[in-house]
DRENLUM-728665 format. One record per atom (N, C-alpha, C, O): residue in three letters; x, y, z. Coordinates in Angstrom, 2 decimals, padded with zeros to 5 digits, m for minus. Example, Ala and Ser with C-alpha at 12.3 -4.5 7.8 and 13.67 -1.06 7.14 Angstrom:
resn; px; py; pz
ALA; 013.19; m005.69; 007.80
ALA; 012.30; m004.50; 007.80
ALA; 013.20; m003.30; 007.80
ALA; 014.24; m003.32; 008.46
SER; 012.85; m002.25; 007.08
SER; 013.67; m001.06; 007.14
SER; 012.90; 000.03; 007.87
SER; 013.41; 001.14; 008.04
END
This chain:
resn; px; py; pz
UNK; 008.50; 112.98; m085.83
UNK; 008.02; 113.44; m084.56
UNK; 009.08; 113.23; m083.48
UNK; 009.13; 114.12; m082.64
UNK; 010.02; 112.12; m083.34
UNK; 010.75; 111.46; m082.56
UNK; 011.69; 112.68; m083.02
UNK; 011.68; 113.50; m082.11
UNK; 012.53; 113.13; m084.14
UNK; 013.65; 114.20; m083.82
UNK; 013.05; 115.33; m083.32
UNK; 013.71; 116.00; m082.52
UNK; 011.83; 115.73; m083.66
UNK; 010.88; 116.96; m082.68
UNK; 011.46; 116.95; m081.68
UNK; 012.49; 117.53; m081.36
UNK; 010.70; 116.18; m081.05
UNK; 010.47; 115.94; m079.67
UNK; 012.13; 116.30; m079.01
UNK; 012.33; 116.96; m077.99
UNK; 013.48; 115.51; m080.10
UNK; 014.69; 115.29; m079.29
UNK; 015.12; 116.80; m079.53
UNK; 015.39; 117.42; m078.51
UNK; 015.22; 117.36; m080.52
UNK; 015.59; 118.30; m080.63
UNK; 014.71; 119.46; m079.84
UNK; 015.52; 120.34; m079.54
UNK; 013.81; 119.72; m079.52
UNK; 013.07; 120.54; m078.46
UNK; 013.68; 119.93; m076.78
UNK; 013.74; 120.63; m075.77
UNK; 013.98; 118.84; m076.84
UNK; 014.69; 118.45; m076.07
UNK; 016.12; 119.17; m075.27
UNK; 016.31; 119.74; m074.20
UNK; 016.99; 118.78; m076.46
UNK; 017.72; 119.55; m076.62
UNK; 018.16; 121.13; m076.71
UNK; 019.30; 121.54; m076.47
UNK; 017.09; 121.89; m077.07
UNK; 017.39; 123.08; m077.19
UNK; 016.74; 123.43; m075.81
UNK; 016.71; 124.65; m075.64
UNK; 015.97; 122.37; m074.32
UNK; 015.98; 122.76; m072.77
UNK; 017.21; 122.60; m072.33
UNK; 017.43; 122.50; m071.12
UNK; 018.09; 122.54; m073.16
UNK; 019.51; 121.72; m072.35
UNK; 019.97; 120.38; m072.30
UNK; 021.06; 120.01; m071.86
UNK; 018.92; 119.57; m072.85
UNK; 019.36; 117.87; m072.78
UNK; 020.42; 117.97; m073.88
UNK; 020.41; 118.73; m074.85
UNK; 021.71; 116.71; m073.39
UNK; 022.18; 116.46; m074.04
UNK; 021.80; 115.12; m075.42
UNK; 020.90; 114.33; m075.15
UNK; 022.28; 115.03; m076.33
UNK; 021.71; 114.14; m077.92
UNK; 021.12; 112.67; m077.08
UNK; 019.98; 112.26; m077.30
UNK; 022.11; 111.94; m076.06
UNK; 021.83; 110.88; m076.02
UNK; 020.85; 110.77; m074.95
UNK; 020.23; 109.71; m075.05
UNK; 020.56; 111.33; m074.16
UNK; 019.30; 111.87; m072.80
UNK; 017.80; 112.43; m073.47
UNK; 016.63; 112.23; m073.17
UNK; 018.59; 113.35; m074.73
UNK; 017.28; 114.08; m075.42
UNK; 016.21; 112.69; m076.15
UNK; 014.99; 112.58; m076.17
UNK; 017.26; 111.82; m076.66
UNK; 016.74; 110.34; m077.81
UNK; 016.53; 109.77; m076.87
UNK; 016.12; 108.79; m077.50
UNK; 016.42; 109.42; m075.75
UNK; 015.79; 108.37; m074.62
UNK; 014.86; 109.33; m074.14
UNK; 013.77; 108.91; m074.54
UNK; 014.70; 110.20; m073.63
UNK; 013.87; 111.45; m073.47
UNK; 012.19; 111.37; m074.31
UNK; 011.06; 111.44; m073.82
UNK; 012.84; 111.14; m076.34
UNK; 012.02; 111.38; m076.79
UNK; 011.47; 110.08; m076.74
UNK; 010.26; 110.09; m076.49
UNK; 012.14; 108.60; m076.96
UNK; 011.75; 107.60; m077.06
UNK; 010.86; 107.22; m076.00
UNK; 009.77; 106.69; m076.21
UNK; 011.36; 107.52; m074.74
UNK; 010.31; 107.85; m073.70
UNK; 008.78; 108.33; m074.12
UNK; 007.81; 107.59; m074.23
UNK; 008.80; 109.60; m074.31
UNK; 007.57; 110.22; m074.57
UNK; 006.37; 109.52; m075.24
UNK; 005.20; 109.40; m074.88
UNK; 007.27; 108.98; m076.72
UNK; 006.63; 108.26; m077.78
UNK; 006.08; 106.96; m077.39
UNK; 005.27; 106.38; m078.11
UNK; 006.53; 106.41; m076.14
UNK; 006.09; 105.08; m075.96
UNK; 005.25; 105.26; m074.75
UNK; 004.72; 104.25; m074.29
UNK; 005.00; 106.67; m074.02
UNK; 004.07; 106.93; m073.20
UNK; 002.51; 107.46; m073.94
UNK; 001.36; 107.28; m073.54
UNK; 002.99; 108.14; m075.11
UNK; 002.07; 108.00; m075.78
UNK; 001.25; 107.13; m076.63
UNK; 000.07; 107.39; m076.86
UNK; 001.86; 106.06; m077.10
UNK; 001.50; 104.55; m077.84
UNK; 000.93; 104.27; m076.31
UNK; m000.21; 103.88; m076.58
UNK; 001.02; 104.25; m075.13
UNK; 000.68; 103.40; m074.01
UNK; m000.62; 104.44; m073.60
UNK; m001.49; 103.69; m073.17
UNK; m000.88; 105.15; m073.57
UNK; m002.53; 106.11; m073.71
UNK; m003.03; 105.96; m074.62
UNK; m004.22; 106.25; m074.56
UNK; m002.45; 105.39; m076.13
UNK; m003.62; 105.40; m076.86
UNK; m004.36; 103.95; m076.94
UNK; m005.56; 103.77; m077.15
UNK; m003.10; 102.71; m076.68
UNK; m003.84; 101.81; m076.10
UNK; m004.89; 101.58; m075.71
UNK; m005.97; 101.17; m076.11
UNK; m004.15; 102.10; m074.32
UNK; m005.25; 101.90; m073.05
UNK; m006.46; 102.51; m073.27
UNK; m007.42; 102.34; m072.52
UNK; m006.49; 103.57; m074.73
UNK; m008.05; 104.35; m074.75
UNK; m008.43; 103.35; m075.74
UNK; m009.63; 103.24; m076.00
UNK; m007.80; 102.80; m076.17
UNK; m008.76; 101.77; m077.94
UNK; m008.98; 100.62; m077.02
UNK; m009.92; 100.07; m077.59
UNK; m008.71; 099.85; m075.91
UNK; m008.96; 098.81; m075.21
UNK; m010.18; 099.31; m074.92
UNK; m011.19; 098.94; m075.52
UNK; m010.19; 100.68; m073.44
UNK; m011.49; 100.97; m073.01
UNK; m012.22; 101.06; m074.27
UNK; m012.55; 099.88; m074.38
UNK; m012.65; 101.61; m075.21
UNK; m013.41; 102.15; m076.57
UNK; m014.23; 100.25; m076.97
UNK; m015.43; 100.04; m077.13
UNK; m013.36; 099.44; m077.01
UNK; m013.37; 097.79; m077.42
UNK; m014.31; 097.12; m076.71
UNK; m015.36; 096.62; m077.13
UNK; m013.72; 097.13; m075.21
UNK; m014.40; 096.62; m074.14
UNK; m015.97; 097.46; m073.89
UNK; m016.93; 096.84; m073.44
UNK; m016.03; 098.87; m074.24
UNK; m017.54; 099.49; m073.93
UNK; m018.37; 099.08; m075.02
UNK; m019.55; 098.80; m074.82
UNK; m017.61; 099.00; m076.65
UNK; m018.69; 098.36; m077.53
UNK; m018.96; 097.08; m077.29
UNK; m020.12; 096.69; m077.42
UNK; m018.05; 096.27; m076.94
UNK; m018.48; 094.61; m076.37
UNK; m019.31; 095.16; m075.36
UNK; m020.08; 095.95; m075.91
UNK; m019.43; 095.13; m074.61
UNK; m020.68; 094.98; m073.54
UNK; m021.86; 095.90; m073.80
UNK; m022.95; 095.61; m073.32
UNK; m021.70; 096.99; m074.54
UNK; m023.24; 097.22; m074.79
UNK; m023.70; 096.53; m076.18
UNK; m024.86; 096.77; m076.53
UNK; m022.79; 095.57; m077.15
UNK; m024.04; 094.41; m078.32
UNK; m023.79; 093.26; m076.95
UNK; m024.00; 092.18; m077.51
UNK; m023.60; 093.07; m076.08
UNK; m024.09; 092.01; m075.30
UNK; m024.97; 092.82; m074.83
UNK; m026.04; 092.34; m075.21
UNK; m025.25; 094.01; m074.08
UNK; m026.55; 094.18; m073.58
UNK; m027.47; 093.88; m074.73
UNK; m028.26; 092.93; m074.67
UNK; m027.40; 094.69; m075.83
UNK; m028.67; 094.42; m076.83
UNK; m028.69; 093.24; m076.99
UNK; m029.77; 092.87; m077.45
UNK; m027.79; 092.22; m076.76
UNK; m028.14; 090.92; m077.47
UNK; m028.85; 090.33; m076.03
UNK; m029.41; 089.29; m076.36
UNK; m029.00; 090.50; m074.95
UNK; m029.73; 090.07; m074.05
UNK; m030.91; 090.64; m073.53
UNK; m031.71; 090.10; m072.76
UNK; m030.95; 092.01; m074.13
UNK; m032.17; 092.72; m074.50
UNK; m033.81; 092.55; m074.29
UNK; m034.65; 093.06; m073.55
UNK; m033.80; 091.58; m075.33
UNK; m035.04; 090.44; m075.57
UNK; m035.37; 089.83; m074.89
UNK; m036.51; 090.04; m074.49
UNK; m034.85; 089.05; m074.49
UNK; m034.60; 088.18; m072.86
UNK; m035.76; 088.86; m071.76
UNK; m036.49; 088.16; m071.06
UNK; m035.76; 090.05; m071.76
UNK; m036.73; 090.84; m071.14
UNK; m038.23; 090.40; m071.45
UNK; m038.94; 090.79; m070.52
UNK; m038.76; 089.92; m072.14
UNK; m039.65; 089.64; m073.26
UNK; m040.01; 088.15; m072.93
UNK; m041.02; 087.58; m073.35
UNK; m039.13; 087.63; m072.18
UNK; m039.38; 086.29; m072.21
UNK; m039.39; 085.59; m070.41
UNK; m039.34; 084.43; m069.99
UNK; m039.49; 087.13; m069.63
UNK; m039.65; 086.70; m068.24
UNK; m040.97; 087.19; m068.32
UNK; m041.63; 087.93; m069.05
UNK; m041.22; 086.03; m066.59
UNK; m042.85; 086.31; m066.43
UNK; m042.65; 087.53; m065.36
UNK; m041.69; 088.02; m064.77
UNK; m044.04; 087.77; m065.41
UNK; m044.22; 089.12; m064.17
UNK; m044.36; 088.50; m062.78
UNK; m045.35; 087.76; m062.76
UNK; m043.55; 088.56; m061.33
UNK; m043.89; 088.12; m060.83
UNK; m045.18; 087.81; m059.57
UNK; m045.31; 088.82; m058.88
UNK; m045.77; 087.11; m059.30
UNK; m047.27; 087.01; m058.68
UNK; m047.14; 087.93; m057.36
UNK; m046.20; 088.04; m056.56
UNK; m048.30; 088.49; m057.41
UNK; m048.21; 089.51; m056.09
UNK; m049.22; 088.29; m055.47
UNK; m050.07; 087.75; m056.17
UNK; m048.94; 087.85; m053.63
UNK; m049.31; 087.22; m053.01
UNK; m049.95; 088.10; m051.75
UNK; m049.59; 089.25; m051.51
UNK; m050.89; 087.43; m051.03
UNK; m051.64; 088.51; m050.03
UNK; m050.75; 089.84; m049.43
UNK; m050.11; 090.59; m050.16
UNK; m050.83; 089.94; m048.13
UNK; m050.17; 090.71; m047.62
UNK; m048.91; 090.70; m047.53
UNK; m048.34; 089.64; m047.28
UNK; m048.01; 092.17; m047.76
UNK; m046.68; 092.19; m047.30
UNK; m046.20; 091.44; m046.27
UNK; m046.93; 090.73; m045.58
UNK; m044.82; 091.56; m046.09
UNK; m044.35; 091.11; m044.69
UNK; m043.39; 092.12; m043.92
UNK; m042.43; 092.74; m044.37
UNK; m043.92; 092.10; m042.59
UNK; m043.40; 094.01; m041.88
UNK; m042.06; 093.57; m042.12
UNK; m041.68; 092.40; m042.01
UNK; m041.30; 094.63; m042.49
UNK; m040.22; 094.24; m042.27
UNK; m039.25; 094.37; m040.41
UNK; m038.30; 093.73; m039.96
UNK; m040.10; 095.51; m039.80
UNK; m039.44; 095.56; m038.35
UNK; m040.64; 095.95; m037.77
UNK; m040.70; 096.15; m036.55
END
């Protein structure tokens, strides 16, 4: 993929050693998006088995007491 990239490079006019920093560039902008998408992907399944795992919890609050009248607010 990396001579792809240099050689398409190259045939816009880059010269060999601009085209291979060029491509090495690209390739490590791309490793750096796919990251950053498998982190987000990681971090959204962690927090929704913590929601389900706190889930239940729901189940184990009381309802709270309704007392006489409101209070106005203004």
């Amino acid at each position: 993929m990396l001579d792809q990239m240099r050689s398409a490079l190259m045939a816009r006019g880059a010269d060999p050693v601009t085209a291979t920093r060029q491509a090495y560039g690209a390739a490590f902008g791309m490793v750096q998006r796919q990251a950053a998408l498998l982190s987000f992907l990681e971090t959204f399944r962690a927090l929704g088995i913590l929601f389900l795992l706190v889930l239940p919890l729901l189940l184990l609050m009381k309802r709270p007491t309704r007392r006489g009248d409101a209070v106005p607010a203004h």
